[in-house]
C-alpha positions as CSV (number, residue, x, y, z in Angstrom):
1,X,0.0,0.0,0.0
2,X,1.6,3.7,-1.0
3,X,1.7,6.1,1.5
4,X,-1.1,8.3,-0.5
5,X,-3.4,5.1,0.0
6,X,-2.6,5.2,3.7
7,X,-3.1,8.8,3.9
8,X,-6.2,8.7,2.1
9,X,-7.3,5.2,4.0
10,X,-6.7,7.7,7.6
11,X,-8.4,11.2,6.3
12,X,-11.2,9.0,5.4
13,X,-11.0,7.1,8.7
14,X,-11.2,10.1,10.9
15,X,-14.4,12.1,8.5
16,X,-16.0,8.7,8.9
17,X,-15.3,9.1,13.3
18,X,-16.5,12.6,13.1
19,X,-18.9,12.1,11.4
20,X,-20.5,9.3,13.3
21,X,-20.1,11.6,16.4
22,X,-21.7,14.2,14.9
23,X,-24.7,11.7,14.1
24,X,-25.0,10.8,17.7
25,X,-25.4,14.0,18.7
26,X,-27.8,15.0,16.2
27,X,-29.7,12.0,17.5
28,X,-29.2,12.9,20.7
29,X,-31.3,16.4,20.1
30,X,-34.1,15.0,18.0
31,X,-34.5,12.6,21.0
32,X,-34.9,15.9,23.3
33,X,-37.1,17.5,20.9
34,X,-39.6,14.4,20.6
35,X,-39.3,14.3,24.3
36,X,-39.8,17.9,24.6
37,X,-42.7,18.2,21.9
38,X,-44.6,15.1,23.5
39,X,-44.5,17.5,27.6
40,X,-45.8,20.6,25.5
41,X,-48.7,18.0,23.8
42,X,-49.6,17.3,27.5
43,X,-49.5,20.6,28.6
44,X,-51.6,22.1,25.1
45,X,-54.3,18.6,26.1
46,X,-54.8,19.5,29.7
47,X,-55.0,23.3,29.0
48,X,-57.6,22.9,26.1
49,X,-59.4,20.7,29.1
50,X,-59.1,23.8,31.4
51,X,-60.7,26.2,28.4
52,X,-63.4,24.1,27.7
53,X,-64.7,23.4,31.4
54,X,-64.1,27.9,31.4
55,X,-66.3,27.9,28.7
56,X,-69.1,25.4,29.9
57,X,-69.4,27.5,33.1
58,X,-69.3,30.7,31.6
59,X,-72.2,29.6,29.4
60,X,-73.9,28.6,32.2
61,X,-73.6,31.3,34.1
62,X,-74.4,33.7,30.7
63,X,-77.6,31.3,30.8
64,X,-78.7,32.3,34.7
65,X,-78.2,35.8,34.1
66,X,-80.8,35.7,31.1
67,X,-82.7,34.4,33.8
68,X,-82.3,36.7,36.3
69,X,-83.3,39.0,34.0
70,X,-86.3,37.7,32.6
71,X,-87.4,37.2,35.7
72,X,-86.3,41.0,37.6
């Protein structure tokens, strides 16, 4: 093997090493994200929860002040 093989065989070596570590990390975010993204699902799920029940009781308290009114 010529020493421009070597060379070449080692450059390529050490991309291929870098580049593997810079896939790991790259995994390592996405995994943070998903994590991340799947906490701020919760959070949207419980607080659409939260605005609904508002909702129900403000209607129902829109509906006994029609009442009170009718009736005053």
């Amino acid at each position: 093997m010529s020493d421009d093989t070597a060379a070449l065989i080692l450059a390529l070596a050490v991309e291929n090493a870098e580049l593997r570590g810079q896939l790991a990390e790259a995994q390592d975010l996405l995994i943070e994200t998903a994590v991340d993204a799947g906490d701020l699902h919760a959070r949207m799920e419980e607080l659409q929860a939260d605005l609904d029940e508002a909702r129900i009781e403000r209607d129902a308290w829109r509906v006994e002040a029609e009442r009170g009114r009718r009736a005053g």
